[in-house]
Structures are given as structure tokens and as C-alpha cells.
C-alpha positions in Angstrom: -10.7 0.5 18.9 -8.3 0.5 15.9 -5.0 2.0 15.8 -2.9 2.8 12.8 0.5 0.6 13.3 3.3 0.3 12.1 5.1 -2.9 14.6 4.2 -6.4 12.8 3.5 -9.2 14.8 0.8 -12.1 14.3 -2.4 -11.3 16.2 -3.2 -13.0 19.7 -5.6 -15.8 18.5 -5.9 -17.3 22.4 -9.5 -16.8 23.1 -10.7 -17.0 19.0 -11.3 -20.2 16.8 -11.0 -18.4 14.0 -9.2 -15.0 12.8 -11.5 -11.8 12.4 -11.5 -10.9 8.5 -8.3 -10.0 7.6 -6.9 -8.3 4.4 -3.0 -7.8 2.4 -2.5 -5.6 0.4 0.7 -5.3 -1.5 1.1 -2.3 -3.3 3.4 -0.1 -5.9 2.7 2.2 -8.1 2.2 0.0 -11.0 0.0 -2.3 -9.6 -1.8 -3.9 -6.3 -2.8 -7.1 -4.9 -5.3 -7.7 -2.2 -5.1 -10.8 -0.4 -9.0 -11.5 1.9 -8.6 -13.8 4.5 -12.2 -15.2 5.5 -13.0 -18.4 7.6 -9.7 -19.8 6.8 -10.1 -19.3 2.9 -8.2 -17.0 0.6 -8.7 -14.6 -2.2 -6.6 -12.9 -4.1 -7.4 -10.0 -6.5 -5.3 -8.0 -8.8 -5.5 -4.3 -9.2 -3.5 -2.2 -12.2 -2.2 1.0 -12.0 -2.0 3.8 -15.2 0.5 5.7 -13.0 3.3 6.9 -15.2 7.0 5.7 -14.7 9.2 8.2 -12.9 11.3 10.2 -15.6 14.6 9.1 -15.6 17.7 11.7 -14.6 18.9 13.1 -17.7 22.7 12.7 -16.7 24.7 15.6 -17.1 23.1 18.8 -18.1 24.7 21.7 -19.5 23.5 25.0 -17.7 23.2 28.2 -19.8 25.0 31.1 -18.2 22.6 33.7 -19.1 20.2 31.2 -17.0 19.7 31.9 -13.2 19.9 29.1 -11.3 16.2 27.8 -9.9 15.0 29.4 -12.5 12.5 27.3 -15.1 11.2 23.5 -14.6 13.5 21.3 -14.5 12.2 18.9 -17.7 13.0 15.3 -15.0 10.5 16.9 -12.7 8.1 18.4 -15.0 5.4 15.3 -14.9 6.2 14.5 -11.0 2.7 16.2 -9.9 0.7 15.0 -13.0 2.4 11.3 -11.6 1.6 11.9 -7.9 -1.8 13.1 -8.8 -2.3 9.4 -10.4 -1.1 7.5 -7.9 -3.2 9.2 -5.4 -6.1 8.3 -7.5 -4.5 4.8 -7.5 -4.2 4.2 -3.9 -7.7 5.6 -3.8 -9.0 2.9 -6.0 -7.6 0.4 -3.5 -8.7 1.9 -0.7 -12.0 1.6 -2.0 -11.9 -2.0 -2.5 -11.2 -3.3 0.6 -14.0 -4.4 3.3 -14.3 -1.4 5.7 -13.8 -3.9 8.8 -10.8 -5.7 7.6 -8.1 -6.1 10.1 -5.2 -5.2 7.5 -1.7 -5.8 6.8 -0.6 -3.1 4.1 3.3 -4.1 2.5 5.2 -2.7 -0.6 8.7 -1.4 -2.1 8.2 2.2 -2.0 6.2 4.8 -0.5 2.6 4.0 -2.2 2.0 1.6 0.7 2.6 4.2 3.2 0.0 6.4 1.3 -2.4 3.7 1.1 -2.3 2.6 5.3 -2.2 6.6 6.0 -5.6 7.2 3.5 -7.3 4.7 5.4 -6.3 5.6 8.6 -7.5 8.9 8.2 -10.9 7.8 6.1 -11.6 5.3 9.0 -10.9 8.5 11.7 -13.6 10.5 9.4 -15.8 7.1 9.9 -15.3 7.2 13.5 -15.0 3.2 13.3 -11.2 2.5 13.3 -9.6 -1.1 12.2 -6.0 -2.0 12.9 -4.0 -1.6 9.9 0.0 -2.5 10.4 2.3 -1.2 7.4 5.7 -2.6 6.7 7.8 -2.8 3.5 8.4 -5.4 1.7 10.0 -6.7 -2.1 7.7 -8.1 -5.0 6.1 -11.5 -3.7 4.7 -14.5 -5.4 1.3 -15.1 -4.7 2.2 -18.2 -2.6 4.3 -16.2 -0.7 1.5 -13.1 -0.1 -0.8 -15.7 1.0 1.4 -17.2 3.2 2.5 -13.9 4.4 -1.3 -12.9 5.0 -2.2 -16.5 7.4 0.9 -15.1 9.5 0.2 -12.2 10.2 -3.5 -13.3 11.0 -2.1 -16.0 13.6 -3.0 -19.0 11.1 -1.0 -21.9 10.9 1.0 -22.7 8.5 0.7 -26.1 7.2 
């Protein structure tokens, strides 16, 4: 049985030849790769994103006396929802791509790869068939690195 975790750790190999199927995914809001780890080959696939840049802070703003504060939208938040509803559809489209019984390893900067490990947590709950999926940050990575990242975690060797 699969269980949504979050402590990383490469998987006890002792009684297996080979790793189960195992999948990275390393994920921001402006674009994704997925990493497939199968009888000891890779593949990597790129994924982009049309999420919309966060707006940046204004800097100081002049408030209007007549103006009650909390009152009217605040023009640097005005496009957060329309943003958060793309990158839900984003994460979706990921989710979507990767092999359903996939050991995974899910990494990224910000918060879009907790979104992505707790959407397929809940899908595979909804499935009743559950798959180990461990989430972690992490900064960019070169490809190299991702795959090298991905035969870790999967108890490969390094050579």
C-alpha cells in the first residue's frame, strides 16, 4: 500500500534486481520535467506551462483618504486567482502524464510541487490503488543532475 511521503531516502533494493518503475518530476510554475526510470533506462520529457508570472509589488502606494481601508482590489492581486486557476490546470496536465503505478519522487522551488504530490495523492485515494510518492524541494537542475537525482532515489548505482 502507498503512502503519500514527504522523508526522502533511496528505496530498500535488498530482495529486487531491478527498481519498480520509478518517476521525477521536477516542477514550477513555468514549466515541468519528468524523468521515467524503467529497467535501468531513462527518459526525460519536457512539459511547459502558460501560467502567468506573479505581478510584481507596485512599491509604494499612495492611499486616498476618502478610501476605506480593505476596501477595492488591490491591482498586485487582481490576476492571483485567474494565475492559480492556471497552474492548477498545469499541475493537472502533469499529473496526467505520469504512469499511474510509478513509484515517484516529486521536487521543485515553490509550492507547485506540493500541489502536484497532494493531487495525486488524493486522485490515487479516489483510485483506491495508492503509489508512494515522496515530495521534497529542490533548485533548478540540469538534466544530468535530475537523472542522477532520479537513480538515487530509486536505489541505482551511481557509476
Amino acid at each position: 500500500m502507498g503512502a503519500f511521503m514527504t522523508l526522502l531516502r533511496p528505496m530498500d533494493r535488498t530482495d529486487m534486481d531491478e527498481p519498480p518503475p520509478t518517476t521525477l518530476v521536477w516542477i514550477d510554475s513555468r514549466d515541468a520535467v519528468i524523468v521515467c526510470l524503467r529497467g535501468g533506462r531513462t527518459r526525460l520529457e519536457r512539459v511547459e506551462s502558460e501560467v502567468p508570472a506573479h505581478h510584481r509589488a507596485p512599491g509604494h502606494v499612495r492611499h486616498e483618504p476618502a478610501v476605506r481601508h480593505g476596501g477595492g482590489g488591490s491591482p498586485q492581486t487582481a490576476g492571483e486567482p485567474h494565475r492559480l486557476e492556471h497552474l492548477k490546470r498545469f499541475v493537472t496536465e502533469v499529473a496526467g502524464r505520469l504512469a499511474p503505478d510509478d513509484v515517484l519522487l516529486v521536487i521543485g522551488p515553490g509550492t507547485a510541487h506540493e500541489l502536484l504530490a497532494r493531487l495525486l495523492a488524493e486522485s490515487d485515494r479516489h483510485r483506491k490503488h495508492p503509489r508512494d510518492i515522496a515530495c521534497d524541494a529542490s533548485p533548478p537542475l540540469s538534466d544530468r543532475r535530475l537523472v542522477a537525482r532520479l537513480r538515487q532515489f530509486a536505489g541505482v548505482r551511481l557509476a
